[in-house]
N, C-alpha and C positions, 0 to 999 in steps of 0.2 A: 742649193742644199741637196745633198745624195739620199742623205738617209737623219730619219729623225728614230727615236729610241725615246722611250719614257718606259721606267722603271719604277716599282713600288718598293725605296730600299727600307722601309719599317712600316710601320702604323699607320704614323703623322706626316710622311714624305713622301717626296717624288724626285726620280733623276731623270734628266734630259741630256741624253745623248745627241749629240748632232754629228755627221761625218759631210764634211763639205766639200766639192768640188772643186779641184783646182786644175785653174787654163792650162794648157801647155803652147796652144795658140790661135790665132783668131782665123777665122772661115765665114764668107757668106754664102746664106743659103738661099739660090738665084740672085732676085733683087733684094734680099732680107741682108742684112749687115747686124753686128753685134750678136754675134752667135761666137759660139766659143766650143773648142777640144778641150776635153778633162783628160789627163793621165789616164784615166780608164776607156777611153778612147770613145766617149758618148760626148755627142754636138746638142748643147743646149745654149738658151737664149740668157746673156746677164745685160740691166744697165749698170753695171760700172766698168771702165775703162780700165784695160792693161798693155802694156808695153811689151806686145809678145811678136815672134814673128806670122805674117800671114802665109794661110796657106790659097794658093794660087791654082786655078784651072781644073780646080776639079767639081766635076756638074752632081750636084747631089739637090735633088728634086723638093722646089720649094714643097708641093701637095704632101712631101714627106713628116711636116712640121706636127705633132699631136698637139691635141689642147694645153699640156701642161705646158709648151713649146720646144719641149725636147726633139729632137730630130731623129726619126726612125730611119735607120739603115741596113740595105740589103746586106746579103753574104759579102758581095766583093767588096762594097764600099767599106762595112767592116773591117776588113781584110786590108783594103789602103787607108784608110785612117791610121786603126792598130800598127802599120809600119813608119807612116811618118810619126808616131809616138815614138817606136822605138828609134826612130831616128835624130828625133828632138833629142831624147835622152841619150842617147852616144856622142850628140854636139855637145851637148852640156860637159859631157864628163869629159873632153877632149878641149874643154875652152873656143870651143868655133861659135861665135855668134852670128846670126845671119838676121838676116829681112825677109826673107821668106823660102816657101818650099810652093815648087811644085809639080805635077803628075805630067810626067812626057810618054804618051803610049809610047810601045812596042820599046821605051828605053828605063822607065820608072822612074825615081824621083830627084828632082835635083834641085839646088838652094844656089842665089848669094851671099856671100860671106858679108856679111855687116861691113860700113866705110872702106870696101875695098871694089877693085873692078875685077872681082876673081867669083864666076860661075862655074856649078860641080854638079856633073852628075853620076849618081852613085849606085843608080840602077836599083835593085827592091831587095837584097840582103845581103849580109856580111858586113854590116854595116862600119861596125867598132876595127875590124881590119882595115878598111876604105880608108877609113877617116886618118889612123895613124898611119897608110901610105900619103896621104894627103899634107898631114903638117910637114913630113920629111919633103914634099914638094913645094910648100908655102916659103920652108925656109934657103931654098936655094931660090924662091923665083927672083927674077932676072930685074926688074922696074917697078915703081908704083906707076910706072906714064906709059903702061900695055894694060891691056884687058885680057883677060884669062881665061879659060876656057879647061877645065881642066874631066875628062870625061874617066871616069873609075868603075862603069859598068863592066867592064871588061876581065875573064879571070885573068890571074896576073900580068896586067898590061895595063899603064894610063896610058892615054893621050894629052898632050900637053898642046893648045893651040895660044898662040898670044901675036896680039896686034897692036900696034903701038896706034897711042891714041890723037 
């Protein structure tokens, strides 16, 4: 839950507002597991289970946990969260589903594309351009019996590596 609201709409009543958090995708914090990205790009603890992608390699300090189990983070971690948010959301609207994301220093972030052997990385902005150079590369690639490689950090330049597997 984000935010609760209670309102006095007359005399005899009361309204309960609630605004809830929804995952965008699952993160453990150190050895902690079941922690969860909200759209608003805040790392909190849920038990119920979702079918989201993980996000991978990135060290965010279990001592960071508060009591309420929300996870406090600094400037920068902020800062890569909030982009693999917006990254989640330009897969979404681009139809790319993946299994996870994760943080490559000195190149930014990169995913598996869901049931496929095709890794991307797409470096830390311009995302929603990446991604539509990407599908026009998805649909000429060459096999599903090569592994991919496809690197889009680059201004206007992919690299395209594939090894037959």
């Amino acid at each position: 839950m984000k935010q609760i609201h209670i309102l006095k709409t007359s005399s005899d009543s009361l309204t309960v507002a609630t605004q809830r958090l929804v995952p965008v995708a699952s993160i453990n914090i150190g050895k902690h597991s079941g922690y969860y990205i909200s759209e608003d790009a805040s790392i909190y603890p849920s038990s119920d289970s979702y079918d989201l992608p993980e996000v991978k390699d990135i060290q965010i300090n279990s001592s960071d946990i508060e009591e309420d189990g929300y996870v406090f983070l600094t400037e920068d971690e902020y800062f890569l969260i909030s982009n693999i948010v917006k990254l989640l959301k330009d897969l979404k609207s681009h139809n790319i589903d993946i299994d996870y994301i994760k943080y490559i220093k000195h190149r930014g972030l990169a995913f598996n594309i869901k049931s496929s052997q095709v890794d991307v990385i797409v470096g830390t902005t311009l995302f929603n351009e990446k991604l539509t150079k990407l599908e026009k590369i998805l649909k000429n690639k060459s096999s599903s019996s090569t592994t991919t490689l496809v690197e889009l950090d680059y201004t206007n330049k992919a690299f395209i590596t594939e090894k037959s597997l």
